[in-house]
PDB file of N, H, CA, C and O in Angstrom:
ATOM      1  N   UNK A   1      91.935  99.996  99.811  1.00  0.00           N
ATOM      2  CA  UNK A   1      91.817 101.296  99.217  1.00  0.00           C
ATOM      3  C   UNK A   1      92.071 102.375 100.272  1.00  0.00           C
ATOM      4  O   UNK A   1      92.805 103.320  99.987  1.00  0.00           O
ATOM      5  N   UNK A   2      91.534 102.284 101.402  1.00  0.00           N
ATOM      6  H   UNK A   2      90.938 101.516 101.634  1.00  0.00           H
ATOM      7  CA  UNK A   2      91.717 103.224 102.427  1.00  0.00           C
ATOM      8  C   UNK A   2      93.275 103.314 102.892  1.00  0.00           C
ATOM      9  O   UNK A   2      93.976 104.326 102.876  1.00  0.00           O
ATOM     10  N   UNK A   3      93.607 102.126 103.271  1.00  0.00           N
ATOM     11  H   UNK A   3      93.037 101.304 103.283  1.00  0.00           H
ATOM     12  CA  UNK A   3      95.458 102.219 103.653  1.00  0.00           C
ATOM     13  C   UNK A   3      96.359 103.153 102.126  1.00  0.00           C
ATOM     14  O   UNK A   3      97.088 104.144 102.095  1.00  0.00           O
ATOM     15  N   UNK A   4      95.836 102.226 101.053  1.00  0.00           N
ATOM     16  H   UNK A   4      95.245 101.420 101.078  1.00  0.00           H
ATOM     17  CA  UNK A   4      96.162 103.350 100.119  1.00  0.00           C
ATOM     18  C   UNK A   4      96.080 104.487  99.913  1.00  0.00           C
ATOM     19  O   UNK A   4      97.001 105.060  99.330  1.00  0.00           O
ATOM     20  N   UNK A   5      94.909 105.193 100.344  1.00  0.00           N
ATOM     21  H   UNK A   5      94.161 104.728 100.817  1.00  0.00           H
ATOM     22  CA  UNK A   5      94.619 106.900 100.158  1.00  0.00           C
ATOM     23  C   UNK A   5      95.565 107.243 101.554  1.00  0.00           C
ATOM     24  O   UNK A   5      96.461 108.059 101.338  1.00  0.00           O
ATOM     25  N   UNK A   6      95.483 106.768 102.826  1.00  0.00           N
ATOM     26  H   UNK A   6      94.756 106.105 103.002  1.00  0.00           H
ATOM     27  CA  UNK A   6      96.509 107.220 103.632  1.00  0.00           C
ATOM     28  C   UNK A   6      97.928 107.104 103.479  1.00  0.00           C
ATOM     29  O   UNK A   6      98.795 107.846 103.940  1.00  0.00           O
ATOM     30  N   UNK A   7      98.050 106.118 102.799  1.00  0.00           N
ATOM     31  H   UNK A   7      97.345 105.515 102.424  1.00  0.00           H
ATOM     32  CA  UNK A   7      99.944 106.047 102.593  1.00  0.00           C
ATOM     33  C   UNK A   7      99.861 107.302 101.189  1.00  0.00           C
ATOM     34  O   UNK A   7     100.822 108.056 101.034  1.00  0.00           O
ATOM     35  N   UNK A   8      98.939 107.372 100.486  1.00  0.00           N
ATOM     36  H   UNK A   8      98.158 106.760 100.612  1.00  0.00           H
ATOM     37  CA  UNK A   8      99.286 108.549  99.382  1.00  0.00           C
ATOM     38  C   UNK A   8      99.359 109.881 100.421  1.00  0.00           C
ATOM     39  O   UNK A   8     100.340 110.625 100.418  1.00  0.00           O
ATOM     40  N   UNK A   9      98.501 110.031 101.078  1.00  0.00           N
ATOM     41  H   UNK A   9      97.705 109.426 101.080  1.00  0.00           H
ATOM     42  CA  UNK A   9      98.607 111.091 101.817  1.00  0.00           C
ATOM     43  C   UNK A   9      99.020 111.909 103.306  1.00  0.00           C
ATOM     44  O   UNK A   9      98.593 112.970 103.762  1.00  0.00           O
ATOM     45  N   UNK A  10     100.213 110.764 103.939  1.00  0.00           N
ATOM     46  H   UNK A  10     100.560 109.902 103.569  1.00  0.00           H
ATOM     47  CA  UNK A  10     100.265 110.963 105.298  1.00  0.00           C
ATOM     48  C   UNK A  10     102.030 109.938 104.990  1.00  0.00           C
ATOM     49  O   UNK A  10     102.032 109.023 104.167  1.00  0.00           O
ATOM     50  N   UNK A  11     102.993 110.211 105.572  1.00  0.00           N
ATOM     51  H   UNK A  11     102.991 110.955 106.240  1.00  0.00           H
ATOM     52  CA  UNK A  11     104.209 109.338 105.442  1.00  0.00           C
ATOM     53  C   UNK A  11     103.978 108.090 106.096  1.00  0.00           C
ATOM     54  O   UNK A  11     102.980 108.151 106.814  1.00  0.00           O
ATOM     55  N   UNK A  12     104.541 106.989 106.102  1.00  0.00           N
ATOM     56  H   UNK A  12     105.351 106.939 105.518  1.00  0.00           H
ATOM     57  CA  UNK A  12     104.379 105.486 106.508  1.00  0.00           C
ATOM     58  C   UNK A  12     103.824 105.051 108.132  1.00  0.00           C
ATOM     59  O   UNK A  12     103.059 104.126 108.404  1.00  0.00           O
ATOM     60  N   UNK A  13     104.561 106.166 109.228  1.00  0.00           N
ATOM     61  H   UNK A  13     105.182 106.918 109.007  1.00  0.00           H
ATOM     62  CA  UNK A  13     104.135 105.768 110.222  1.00  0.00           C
ATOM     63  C   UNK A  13     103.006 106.668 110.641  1.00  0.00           C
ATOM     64  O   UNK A  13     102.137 106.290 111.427  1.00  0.00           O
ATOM     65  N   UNK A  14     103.035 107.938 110.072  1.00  0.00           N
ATOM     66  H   UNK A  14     103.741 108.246 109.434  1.00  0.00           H
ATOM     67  CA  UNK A  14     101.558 108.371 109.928  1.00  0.00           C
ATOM     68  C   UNK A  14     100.582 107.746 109.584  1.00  0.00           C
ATOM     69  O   UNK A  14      99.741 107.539 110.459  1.00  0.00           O
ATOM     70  N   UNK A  15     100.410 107.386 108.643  1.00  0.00           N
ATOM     71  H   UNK A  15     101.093 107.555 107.933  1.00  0.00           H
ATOM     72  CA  UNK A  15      99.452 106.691 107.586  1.00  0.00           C
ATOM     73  C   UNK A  15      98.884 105.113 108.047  1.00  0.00           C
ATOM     74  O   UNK A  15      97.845 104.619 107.609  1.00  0.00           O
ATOM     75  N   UNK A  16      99.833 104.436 109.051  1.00  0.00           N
ATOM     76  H   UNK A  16     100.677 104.837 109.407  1.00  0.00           H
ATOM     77  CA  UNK A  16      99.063 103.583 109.947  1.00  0.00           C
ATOM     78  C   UNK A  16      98.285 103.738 111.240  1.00  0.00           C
ATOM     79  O   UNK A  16      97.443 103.063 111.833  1.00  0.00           O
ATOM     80  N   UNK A  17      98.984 105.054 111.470  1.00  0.00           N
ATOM     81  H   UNK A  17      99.668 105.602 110.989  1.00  0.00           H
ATOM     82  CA  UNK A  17      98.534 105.293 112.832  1.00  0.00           C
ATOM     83  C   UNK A  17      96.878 105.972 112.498  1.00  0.00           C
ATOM     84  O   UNK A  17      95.880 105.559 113.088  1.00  0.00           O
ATOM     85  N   UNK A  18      96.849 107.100 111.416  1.00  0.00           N
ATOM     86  H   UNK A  18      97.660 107.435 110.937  1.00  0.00           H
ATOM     87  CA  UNK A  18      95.443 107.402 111.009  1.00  0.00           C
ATOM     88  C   UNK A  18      94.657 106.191 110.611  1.00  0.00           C
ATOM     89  O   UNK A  18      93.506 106.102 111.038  1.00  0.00           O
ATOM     90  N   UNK A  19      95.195 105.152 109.764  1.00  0.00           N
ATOM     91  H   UNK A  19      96.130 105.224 109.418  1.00  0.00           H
ATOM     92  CA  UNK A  19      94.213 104.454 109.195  1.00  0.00           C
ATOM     93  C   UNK A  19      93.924 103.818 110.275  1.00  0.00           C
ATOM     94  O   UNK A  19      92.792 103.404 110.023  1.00  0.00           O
ATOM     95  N   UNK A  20      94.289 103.323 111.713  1.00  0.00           N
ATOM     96  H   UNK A  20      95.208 103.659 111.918  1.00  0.00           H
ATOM     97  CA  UNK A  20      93.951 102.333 112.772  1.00  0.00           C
ATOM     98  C   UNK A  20      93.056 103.294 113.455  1.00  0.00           C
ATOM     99  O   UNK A  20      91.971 102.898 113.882  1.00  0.00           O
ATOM    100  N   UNK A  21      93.331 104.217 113.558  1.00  0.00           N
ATOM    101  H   UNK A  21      94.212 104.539 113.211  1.00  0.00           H
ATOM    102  CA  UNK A  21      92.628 105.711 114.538  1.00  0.00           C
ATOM    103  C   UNK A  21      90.996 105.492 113.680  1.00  0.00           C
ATOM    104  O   UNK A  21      89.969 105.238 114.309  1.00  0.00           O
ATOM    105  N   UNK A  22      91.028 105.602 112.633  1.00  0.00           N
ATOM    106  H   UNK A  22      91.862 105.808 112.122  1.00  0.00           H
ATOM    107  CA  UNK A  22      89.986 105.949 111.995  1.00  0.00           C
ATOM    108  C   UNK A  22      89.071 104.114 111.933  1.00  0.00           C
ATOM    109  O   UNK A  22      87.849 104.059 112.067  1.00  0.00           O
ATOM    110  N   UNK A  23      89.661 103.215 111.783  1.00  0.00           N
ATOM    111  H   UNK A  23      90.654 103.260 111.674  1.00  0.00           H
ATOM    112  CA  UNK A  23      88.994 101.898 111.922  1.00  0.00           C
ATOM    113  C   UNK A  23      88.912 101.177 112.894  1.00  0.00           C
ATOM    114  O   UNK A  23      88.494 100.020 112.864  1.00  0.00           O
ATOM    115  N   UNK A  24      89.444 101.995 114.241  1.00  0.00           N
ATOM    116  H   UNK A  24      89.784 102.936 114.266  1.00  0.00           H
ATOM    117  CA  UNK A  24      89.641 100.815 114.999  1.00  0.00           C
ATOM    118  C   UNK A  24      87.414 100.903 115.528  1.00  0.00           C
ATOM    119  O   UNK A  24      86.577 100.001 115.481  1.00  0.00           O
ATOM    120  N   UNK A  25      87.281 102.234 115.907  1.00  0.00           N
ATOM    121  H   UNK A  25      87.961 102.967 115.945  1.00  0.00           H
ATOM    122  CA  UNK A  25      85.842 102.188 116.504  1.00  0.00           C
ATOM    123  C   UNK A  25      84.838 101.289 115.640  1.00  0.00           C
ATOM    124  O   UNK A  25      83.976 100.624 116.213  1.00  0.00           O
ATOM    125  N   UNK A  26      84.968 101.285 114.260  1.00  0.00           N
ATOM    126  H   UNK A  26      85.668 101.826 113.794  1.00  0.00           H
ATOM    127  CA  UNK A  26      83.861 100.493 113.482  1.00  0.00           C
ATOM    128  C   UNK A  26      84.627  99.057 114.087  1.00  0.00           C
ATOM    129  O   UNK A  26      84.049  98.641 115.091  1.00  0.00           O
ATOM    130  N   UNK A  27      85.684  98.319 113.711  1.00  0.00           N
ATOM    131  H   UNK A  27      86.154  98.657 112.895  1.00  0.00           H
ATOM    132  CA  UNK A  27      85.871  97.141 114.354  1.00  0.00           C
ATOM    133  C   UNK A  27      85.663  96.692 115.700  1.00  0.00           C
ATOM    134  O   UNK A  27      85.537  95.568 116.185  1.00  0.00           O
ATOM    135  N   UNK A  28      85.658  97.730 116.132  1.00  0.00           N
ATOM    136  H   UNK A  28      85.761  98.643 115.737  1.00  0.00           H
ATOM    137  CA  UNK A  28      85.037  97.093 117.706  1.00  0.00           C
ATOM    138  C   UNK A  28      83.360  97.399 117.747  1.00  0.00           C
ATOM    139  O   UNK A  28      82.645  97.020 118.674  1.00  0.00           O
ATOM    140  N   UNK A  29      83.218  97.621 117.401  1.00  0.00           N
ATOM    141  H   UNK A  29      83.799  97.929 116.647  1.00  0.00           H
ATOM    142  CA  UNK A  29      81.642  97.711 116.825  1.00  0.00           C
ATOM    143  C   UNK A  29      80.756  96.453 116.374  1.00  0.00           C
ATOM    144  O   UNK A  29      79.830  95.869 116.937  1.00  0.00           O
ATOM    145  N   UNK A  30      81.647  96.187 114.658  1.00  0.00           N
ATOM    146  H   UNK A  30      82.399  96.661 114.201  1.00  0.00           H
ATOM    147  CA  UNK A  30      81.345  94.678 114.743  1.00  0.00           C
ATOM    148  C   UNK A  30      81.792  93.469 115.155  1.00  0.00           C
ATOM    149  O   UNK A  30      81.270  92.396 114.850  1.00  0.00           O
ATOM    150  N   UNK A  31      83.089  93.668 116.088  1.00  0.00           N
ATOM    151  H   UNK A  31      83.512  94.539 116.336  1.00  0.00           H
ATOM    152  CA  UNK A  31      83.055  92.589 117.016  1.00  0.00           C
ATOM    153  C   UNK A  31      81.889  92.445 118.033  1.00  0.00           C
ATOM    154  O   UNK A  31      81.201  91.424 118.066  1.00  0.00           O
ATOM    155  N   UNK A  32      81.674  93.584 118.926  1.00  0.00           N
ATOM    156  H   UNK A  32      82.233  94.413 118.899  1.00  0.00           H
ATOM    157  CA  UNK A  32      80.396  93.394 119.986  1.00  0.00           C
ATOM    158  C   UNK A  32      79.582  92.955 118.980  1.00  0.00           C
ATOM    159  O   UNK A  32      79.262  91.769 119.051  1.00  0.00           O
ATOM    160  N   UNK A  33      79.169  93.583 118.079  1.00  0.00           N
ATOM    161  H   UNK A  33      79.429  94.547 118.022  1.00  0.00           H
ATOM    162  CA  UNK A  33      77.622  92.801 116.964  1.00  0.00           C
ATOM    163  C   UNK A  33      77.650  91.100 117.151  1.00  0.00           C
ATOM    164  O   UNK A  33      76.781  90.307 117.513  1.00  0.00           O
ATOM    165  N   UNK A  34      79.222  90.911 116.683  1.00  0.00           N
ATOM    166  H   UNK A  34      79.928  91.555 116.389  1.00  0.00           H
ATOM    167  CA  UNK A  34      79.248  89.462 116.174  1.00  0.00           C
ATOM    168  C   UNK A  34      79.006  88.586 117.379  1.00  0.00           C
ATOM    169  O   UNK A  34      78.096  87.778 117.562  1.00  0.00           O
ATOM    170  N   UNK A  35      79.743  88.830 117.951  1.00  0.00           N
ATOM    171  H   UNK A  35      80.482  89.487 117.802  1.00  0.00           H
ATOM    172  CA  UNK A  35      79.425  88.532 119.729  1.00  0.00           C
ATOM    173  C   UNK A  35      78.513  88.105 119.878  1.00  0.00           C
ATOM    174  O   UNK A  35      78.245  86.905 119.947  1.00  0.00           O
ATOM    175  N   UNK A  36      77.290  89.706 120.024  1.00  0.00           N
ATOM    176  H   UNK A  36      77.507  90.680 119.968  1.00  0.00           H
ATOM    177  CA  UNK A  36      75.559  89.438 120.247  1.00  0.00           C
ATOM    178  C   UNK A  36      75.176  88.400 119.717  1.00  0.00           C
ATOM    179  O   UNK A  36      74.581  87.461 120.245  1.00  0.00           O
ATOM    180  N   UNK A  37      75.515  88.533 118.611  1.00  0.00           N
ATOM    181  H   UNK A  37      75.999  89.296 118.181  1.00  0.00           H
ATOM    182  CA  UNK A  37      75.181  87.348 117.616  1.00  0.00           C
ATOM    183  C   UNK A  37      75.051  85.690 117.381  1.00  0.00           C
ATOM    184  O   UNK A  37      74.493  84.726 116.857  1.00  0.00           O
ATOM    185  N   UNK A  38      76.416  86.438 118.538  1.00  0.00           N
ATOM    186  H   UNK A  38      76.868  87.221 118.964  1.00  0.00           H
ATOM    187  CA  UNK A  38      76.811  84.523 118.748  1.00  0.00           C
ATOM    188  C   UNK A  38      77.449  84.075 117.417  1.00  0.00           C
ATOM    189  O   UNK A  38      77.449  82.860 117.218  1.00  0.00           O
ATOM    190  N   UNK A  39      78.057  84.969 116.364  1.00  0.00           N
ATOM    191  H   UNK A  39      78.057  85.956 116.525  1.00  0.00           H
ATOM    192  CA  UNK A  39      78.803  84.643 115.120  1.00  0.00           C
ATOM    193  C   UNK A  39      80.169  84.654 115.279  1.00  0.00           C
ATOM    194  O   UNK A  39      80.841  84.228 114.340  1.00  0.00           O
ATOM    195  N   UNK A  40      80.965  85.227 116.710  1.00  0.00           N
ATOM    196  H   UNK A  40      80.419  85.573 117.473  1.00  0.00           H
ATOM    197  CA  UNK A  40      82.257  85.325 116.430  1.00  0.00           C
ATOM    198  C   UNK A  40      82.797  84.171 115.863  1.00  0.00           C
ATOM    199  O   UNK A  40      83.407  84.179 114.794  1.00  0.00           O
ATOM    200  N   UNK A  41      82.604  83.226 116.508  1.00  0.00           N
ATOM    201  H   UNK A  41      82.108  83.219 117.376  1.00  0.00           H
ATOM    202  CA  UNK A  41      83.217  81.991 116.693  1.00  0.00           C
ATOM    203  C   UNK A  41      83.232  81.561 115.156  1.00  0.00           C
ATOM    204  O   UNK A  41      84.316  81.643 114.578  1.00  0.00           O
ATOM    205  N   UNK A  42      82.248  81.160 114.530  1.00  0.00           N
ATOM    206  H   UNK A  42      81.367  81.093 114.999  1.00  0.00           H
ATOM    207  CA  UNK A  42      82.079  80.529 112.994  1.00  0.00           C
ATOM    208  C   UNK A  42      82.997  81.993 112.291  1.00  0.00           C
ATOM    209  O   UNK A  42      83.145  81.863 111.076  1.00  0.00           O
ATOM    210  N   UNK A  43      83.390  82.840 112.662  1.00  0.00           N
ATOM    211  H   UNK A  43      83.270  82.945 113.649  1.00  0.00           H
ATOM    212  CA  UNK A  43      83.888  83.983 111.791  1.00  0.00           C
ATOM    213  C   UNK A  43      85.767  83.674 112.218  1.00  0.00           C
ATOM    214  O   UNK A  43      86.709  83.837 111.441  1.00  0.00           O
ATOM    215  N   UNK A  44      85.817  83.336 113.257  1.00  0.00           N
ATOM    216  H   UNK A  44      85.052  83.204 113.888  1.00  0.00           H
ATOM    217  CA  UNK A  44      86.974  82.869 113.954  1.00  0.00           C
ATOM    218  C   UNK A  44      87.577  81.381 113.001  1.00  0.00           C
ATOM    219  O   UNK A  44      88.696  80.981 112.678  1.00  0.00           O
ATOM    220  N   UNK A  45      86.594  81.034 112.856  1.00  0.00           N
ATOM    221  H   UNK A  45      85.686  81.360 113.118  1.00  0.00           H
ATOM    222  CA  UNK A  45      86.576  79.242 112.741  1.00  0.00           C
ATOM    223  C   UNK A  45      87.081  79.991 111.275  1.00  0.00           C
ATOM    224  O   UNK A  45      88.279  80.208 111.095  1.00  0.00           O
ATOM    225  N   UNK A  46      86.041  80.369 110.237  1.00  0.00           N
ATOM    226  H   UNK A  46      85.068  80.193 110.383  1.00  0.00           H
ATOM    227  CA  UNK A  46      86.431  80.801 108.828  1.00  0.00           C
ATOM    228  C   UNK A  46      88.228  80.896 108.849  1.00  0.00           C
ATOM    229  O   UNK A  46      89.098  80.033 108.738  1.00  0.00           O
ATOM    230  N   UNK A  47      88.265  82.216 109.024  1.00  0.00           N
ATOM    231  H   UNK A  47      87.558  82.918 109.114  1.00  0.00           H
ATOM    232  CA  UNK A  47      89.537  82.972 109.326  1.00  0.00           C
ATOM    233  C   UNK A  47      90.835  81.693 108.919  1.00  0.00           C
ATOM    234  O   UNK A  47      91.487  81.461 107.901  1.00  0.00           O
ATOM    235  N   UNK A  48      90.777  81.134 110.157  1.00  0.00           N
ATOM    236  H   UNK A  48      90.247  81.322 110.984  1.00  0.00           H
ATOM    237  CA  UNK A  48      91.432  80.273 110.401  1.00  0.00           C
ATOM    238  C   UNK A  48      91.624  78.644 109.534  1.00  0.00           C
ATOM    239  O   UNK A  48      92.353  77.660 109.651  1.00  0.00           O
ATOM    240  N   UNK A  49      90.568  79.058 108.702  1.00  0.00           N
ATOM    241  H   UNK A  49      89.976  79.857 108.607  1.00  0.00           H
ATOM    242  CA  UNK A  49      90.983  77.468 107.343  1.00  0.00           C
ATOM    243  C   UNK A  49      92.097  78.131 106.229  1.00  0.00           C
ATOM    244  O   UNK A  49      92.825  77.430 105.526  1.00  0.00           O
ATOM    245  N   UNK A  50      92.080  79.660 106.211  1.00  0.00           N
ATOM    246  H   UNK A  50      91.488  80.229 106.782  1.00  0.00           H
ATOM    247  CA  UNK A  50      92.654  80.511 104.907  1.00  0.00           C
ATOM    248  C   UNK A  50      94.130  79.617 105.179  1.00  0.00           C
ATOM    249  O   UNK A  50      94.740  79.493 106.241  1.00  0.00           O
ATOM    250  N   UNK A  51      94.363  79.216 104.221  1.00  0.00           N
ATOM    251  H   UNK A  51      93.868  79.316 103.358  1.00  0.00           H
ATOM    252  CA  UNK A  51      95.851  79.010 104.329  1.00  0.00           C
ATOM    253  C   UNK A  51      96.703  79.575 102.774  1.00  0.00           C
ATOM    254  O   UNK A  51      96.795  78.946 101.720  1.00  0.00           O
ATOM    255  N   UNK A  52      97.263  81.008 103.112  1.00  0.00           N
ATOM    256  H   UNK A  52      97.188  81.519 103.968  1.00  0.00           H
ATOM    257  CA  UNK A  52      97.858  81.619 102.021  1.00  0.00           C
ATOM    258  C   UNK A  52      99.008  81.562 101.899  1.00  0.00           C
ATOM    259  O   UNK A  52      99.809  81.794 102.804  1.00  0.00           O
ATOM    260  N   UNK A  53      99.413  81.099 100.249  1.00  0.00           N
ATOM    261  H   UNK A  53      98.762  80.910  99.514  1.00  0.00           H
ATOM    262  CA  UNK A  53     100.735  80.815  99.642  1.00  0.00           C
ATOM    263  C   UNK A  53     100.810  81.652  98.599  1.00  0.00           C
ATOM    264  O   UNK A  53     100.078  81.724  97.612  1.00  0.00           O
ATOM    265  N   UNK A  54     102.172  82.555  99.025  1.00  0.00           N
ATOM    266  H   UNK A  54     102.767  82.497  99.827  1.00  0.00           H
ATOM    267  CA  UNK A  54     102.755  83.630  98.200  1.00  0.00           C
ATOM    268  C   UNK A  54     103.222  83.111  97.327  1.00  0.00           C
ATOM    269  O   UNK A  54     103.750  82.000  97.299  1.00  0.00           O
ATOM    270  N   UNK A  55     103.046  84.049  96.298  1.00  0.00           N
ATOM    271  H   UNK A  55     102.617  84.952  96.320  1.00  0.00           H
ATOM    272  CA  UNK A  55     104.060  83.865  95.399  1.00  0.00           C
ATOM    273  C   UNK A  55     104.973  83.987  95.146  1.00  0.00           C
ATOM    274  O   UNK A  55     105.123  85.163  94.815  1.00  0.00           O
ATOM    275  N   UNK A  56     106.365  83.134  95.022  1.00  0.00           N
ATOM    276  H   UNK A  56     106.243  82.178  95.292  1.00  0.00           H
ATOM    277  CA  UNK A  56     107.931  83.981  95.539  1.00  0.00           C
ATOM    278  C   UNK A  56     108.498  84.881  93.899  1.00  0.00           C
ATOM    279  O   UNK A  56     109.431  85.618  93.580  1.00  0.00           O
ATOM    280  N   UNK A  57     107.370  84.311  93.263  1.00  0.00           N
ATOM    281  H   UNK A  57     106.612  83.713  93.522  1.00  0.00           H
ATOM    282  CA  UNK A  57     108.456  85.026  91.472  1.00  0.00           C
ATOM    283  C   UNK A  57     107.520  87.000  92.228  1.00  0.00           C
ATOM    284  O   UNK A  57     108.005  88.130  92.285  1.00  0.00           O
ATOM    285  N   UNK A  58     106.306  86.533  92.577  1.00  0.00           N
ATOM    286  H   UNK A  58     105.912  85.615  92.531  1.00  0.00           H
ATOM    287  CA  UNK A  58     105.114  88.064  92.701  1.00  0.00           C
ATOM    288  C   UNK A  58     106.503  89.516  92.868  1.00  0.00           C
ATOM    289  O   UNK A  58     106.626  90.639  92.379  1.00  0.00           O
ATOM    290  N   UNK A  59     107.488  88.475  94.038  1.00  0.00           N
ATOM    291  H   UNK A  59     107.388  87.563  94.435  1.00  0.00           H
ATOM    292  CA  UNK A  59     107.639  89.641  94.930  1.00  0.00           C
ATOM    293  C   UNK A  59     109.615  90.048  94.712  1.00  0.00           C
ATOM    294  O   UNK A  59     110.366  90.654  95.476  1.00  0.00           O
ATOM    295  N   UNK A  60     109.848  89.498  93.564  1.00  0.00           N
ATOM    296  H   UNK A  60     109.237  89.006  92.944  1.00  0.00           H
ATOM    297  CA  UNK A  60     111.578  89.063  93.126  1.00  0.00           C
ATOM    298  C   UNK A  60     111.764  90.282  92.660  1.00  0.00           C
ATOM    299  O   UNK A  60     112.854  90.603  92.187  1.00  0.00           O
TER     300      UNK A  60
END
């Protein structure tokens, strides 16, 4: 939703550069958390089972 309200409102290479500007501080945020946590890793581990298959008719 957010990349969306910026691409409605900022042109393409604008609109990444705000949306990263504006998310990068919370993501490094909850990386140190996850860290503390000692969760990166099982969040790493997750991540990494996704195995996504497009749809080729989705995008014709």
């Amino acid at each position: 939703m957010v990349i969306a309200k910026m691409l409605r409102d900022h042109d393409d290479r604008d609109a990444f550069y705000y949306y990263e500007k504006d998310r990068r501080k919370r993501t490094e945020e909850l990386n140190a958390l996850f860290q503390h946590m000692g969760i990166q890793n099982d969040i790493d581990k997750k991540m990494n089972e996704y195995n996504i298959e497009w749809d080729e008719e989705t995008y014709v």
